[in-house]
C-alpha positions in Angstrom: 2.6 -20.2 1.2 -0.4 -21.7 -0.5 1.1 -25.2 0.3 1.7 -24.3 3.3 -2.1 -23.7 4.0 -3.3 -26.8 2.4 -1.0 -28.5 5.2 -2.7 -26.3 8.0 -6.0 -27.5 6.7 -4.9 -31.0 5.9 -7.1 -33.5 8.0 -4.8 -36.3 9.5 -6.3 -39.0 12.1 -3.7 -38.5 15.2 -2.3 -35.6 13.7 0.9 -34.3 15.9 0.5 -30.8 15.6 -3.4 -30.4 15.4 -4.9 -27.8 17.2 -5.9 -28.8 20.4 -9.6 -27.7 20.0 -9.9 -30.4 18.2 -9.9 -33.0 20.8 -12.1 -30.9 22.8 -14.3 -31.1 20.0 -13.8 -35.5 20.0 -14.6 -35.2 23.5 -18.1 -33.5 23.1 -19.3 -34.8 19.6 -17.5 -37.6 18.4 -15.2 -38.6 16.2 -13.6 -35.9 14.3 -10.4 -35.5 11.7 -7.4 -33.5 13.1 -6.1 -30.2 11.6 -3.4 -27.4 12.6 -6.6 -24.8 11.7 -9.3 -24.2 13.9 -11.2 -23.9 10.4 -10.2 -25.7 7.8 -13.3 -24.1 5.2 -12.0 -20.6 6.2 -8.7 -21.4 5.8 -8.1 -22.8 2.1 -10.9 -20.5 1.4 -7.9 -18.0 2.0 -5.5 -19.4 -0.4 -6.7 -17.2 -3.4 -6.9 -13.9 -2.1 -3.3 -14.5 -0.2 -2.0 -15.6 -3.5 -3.6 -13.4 -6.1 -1.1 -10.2 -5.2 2.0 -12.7 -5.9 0.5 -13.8 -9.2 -0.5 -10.1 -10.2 2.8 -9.3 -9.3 4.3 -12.2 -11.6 2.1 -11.2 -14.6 2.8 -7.2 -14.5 6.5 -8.3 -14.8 5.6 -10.4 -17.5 3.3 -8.6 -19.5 5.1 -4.8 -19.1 8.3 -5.8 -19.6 10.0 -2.8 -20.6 10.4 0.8 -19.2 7.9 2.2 -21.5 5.4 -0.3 -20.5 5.8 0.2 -16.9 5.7 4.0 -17.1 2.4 2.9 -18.8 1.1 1.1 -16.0 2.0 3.5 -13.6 -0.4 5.8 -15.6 -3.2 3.4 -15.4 -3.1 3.1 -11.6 -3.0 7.2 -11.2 -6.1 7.3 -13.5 -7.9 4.7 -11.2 -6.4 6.4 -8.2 -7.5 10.1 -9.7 -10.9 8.8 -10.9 -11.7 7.4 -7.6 -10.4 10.8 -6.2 -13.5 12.5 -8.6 -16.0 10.0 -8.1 -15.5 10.4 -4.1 -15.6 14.1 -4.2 -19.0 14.0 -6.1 -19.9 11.4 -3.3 -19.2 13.5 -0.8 -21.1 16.7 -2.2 -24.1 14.6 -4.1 -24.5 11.4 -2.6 -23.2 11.4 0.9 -25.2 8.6 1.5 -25.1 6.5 -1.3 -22.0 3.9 -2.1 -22.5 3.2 -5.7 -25.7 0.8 -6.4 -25.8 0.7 -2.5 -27.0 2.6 0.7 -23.9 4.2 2.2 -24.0 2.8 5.8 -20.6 3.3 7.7 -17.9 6.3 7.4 -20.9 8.5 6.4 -19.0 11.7 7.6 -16.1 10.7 5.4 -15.0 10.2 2.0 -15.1 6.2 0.8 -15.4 6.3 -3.1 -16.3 2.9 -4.1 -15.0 1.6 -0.8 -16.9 0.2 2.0 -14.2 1.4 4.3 -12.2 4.9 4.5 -9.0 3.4 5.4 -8.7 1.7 2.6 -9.5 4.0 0.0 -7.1 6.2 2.3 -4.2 4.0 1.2 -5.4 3.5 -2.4 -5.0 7.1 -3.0 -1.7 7.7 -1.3 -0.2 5.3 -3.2 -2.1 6.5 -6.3 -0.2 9.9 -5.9 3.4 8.3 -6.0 2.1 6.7 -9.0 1.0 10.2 -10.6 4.6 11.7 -8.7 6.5 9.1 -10.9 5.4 9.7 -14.2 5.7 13.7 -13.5 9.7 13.4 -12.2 9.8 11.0 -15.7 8.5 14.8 -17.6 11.0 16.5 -15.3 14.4 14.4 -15.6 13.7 14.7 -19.3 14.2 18.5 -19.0 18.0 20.0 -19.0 18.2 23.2 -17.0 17.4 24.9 -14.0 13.5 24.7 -12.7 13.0 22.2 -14.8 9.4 21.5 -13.2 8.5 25.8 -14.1 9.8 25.7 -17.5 7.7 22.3 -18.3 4.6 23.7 -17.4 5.0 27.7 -18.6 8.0 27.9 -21.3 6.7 28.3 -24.4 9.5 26.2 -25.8 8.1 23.1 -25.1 4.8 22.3 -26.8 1.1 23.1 -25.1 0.5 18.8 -25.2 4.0 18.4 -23.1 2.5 21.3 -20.9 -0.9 19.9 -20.1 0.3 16.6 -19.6 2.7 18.1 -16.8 -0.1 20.2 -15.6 -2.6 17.0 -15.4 -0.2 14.8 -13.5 0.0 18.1 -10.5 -3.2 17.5 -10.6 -3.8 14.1 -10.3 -1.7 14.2 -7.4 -3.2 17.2 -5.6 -7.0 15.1 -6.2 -5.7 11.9 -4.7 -4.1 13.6 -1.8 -7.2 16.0 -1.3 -9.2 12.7 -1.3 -6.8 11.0 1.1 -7.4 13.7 3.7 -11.2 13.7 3.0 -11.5 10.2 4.2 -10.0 11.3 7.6 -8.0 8.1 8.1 -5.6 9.5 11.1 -3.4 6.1 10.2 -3.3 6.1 6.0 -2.9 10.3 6.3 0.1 9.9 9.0 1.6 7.0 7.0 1.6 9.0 3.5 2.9 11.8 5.5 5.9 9.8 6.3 6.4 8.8 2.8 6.6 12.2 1.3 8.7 13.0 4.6 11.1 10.6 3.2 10.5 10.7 -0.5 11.2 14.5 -1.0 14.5 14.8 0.7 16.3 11.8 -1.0 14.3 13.0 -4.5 15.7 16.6 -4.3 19.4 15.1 -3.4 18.9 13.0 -6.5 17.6 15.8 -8.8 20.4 17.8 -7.4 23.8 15.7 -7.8 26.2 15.9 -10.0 25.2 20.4 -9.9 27.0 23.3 -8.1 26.8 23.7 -4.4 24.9 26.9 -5.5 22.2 24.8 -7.5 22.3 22.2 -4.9 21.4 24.9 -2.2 18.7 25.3 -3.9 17.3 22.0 -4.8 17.5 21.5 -0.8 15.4 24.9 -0.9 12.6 23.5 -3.0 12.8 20.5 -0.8 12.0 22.6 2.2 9.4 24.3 0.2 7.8 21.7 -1.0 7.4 19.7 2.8 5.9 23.3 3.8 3.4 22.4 1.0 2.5 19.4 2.1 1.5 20.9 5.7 -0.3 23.2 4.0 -2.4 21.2 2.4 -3.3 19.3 5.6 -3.8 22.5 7.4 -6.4 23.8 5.1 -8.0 20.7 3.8 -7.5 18.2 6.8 -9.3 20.4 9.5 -11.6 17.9 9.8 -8.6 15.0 9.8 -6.4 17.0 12.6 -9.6 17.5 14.8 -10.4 13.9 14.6 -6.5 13.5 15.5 -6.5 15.9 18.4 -10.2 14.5 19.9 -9.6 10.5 19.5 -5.7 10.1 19.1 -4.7 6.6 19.4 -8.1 4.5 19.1 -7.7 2.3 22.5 -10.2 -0.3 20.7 -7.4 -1.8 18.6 -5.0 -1.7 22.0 -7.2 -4.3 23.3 -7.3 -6.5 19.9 -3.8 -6.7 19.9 -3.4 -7.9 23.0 -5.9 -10.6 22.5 -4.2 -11.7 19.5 -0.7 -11.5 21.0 -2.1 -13.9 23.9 -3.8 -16.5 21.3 -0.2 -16.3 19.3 1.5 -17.3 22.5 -0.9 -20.3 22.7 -0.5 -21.2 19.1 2.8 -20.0 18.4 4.8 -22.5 16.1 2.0 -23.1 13.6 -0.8 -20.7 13.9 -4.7 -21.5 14.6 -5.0 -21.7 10.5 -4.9 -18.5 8.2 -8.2 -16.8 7.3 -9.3 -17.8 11.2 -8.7 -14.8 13.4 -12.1 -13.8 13.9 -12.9 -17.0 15.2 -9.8 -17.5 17.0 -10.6 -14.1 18.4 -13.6 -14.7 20.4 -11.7 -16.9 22.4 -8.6 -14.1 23.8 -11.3 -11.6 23.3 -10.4 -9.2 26.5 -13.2 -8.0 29.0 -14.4 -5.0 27.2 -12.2 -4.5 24.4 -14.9 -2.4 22.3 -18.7 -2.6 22.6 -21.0 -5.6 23.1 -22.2 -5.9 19.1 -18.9 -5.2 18.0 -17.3 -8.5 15.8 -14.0 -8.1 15.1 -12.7 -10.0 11.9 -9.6 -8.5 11.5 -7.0 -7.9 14.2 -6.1 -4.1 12.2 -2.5 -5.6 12.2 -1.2 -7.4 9.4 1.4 -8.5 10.7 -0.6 -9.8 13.9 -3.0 -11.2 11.8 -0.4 -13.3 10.1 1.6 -14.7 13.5 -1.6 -15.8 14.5 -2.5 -17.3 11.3 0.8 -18.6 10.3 2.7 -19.1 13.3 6.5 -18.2 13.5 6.4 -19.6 9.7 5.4 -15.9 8.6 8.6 -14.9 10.1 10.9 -15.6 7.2 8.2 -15.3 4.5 7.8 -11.8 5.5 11.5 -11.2 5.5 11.7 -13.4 1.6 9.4 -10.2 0.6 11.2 -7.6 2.1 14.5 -8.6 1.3 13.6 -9.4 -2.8 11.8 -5.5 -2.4 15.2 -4.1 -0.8 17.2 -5.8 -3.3 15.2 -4.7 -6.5 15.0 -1.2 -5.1 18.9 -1.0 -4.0 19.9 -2.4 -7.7 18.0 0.3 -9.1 19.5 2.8 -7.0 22.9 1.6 -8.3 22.2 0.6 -11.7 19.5 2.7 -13.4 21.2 6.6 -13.2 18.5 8.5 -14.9 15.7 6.5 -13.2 16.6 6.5 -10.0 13.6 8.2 -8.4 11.6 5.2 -9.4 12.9 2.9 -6.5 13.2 6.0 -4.0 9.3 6.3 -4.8 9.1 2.9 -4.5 10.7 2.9 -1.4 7.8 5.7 -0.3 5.4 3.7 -1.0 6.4 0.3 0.6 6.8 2.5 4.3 2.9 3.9 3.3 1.7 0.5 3.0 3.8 -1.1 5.6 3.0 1.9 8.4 -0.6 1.8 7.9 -0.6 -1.8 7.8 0.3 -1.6 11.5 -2.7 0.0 12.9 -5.2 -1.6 9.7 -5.8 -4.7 7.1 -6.2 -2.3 3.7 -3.7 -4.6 2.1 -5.6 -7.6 2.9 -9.0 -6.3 0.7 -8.5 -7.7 -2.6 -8.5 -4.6 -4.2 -6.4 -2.8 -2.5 -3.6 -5.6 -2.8 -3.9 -5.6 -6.4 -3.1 -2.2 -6.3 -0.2 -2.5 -4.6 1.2 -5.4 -6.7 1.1 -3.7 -9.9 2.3 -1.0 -9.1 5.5 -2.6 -7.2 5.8 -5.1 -10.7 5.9 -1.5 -12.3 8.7 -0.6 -10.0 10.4 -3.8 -10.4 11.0 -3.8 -13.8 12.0 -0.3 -14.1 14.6 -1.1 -11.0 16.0 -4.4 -13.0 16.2 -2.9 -16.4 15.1 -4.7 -19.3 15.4 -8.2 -20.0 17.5 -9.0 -23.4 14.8 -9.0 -26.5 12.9 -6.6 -25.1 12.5 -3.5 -27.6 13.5 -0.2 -25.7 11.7 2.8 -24.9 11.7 5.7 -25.8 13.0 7.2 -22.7 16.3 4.9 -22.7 17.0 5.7 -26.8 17.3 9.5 -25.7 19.8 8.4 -22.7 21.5 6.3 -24.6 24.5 5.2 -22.4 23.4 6.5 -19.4 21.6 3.3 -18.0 
């Protein structure tokens, strides 16, 4: 991809493909070089950030190797996810208009954490709690027995440590998703929502085979229970969330950006205006009212737009490279890894979180947020592969031996 950017930006006299504002551009100044971008600055100024989630993603593989070491991980982005969660909720109470070192000027109604916008700390926290949801089902499946999940937090077999650990990790999770619904993101809150939708379900069917019909019946009663409990929470915590549903719905300001940018992909459809250029692109397919007058648009709130336009009908396959090597590391986990199997199904959750809300805004495309993301699915990915040979094993695997 990075290549392929240098050759959108690469200036060519008589280039073949340039863009065509370019010879406008001859016409009224002079002599200029050719290029597929409309910027070429903006657009190998875009290389890094585009790559840096591919090279995070190469380096958690490399450097957590082993299950252990990704189960570690996966702790480390549901402390950043949980102490985000804490810091926003003192943010909220404290300092509703400060944003650390920094006057809080947008989303001042909503919780942001150390992010300038709510959508993406939205998403940050959502997939925060799978993190958190992973390493608790880790505590669980190492638990024989029925209510595995009750007698890990309250039987006094199993030692006060083991306990609090369990009872942290609830906890972690009920912060994040508190904090999720705090920000009142209608599109991160709806996406997460349709991860746990399908999460749950296929977790509970996991945690169940193999039992009785009687134990499974009841397994597919905790599932139930447990999607009630989830409403719940929205119903007394996202008041404020489902109002700004019910009053706003579908924000008609983003209609009208899609449109433009479908109509300047349609002029610039086999190679894109340049990545890193809609908001100057924009201005151009800009429709007749589409939000107010001092409104600036830099991101089309569609990633997928966004990369059309960018990339042309190129982003077609590269899109499908990375959601076919995802489906394939989570679908050889599914077969392969028995006892670890909810790892790719909450994998799974959280690729549909990101991909939904990705729809409707550009969270993955802050820095941040991406690197987020990466880990956590390098986490995923070596848990789903199994270890490489040489690799010591963990603790986890030694007590199931043969079950991998």
């Amino acid at each position: 991809m990075s290549l392929y950017l240098v050759f959108q930006a690469s200036s060519l006299p008589g280039h073949a493909f340039a863009n065509p504002v370019w010879s406008i551009a001859r016409s009224l100044i002079g002599d200029v070089p050719d290029a597929i971008t409309v910027d070429p600055a903006a657009t190998l100024a875009s290389i890094l950030p585009l790559a840096m989630p591919f090279l995070l993603y190469g380096a958690a593989l490399a450097l957590f190797p082993s299950d252990e070491e990704a189960f570690r991980l996966f702790g480390v982005l549901g402390a950043i996810g949980t102490a985000l969660a804490l810091f926003g909720f003192i943010q909220v109470a404290f300092l509703p208009k400060s944003l650390l070192f920094t006057e809080k000027v947008a989303y001042l109604d909503s919780l942001t954490s150390v992010f300038v916008n709510r959508n993406t700390a939205a998403t940050l926290f959502g997939v925060s709690a799978l993190a958190c949801l992973i390493l608790l089902l880790r505590m669980v499946r190492q638990v024989s027995g029925r209510s595995a999940l009750s007698r890990l937090l309250f039987s006094p077999t199993f030692s006060r440590g083991r306990r609090s650990r369990a009872a942290l990790l609830l906890f972690c999770i009920a912060a994040c998703l508190l904090a999720l619904l705090l920000t009142r993101s209608r599109g991160a809150a709806l996406s997460t929502a349709a991860s746990f939708l399908l999460v749950l379900p296929l977790l509970f069917r996991e945690m169940g085979a193999g039992r009785s019909q009687k134990r499974r019946q009841r397994w597919l009663f905790g599932a139930a229970l447990a999607l009630l409990a989830v409403g719940g929470v929205i119903l007394v915590f996202g008041q404020q969330f489902v109002l700004r549903l019910e009053t706003r719905g579908v924000d008609t300001s983003r209609l009208c950006v899609y449109q433009g940018t479908l109509r300047a992909f349609e002029d610039n459809w086999l190679f894109g205006t340049g990545f890193g250029t809609f908001e100057a692109v924009f201005r151009g397919y800009r429709p007749v009212g589409c939000g107010s007058a001092y409104e600036t648009f830099r991101q089309a709130h569609n990633v997928f737009l966004e990369g059309l336009l960018g990339m042309g009908i190129v982003f077609v396959p590269l899109a499908l490279i990375v959601y076919g090597h995802l489906a394939s590391v989570l679908l050889h986990g599914l077969r392969t890894r028995k006892r670890l199997r909810f790892v790719p199904i909450v994998t799974l959750g959280a690729v549909l979180l990101v991909t939904l809300h990705s729809l409707v805004d550009f969270s993955v495309q802050i820095p941040g947020m991406a690197a987020i993301l990466a880990a956590f699915l390098g986490a995923a990915t070596t848990i789903s592969l199994g270890r490489p040979s040489g690799v010591r094993r963990s603790r986890l695997d030694r007590r199931y031996t043969g079950a991998d």
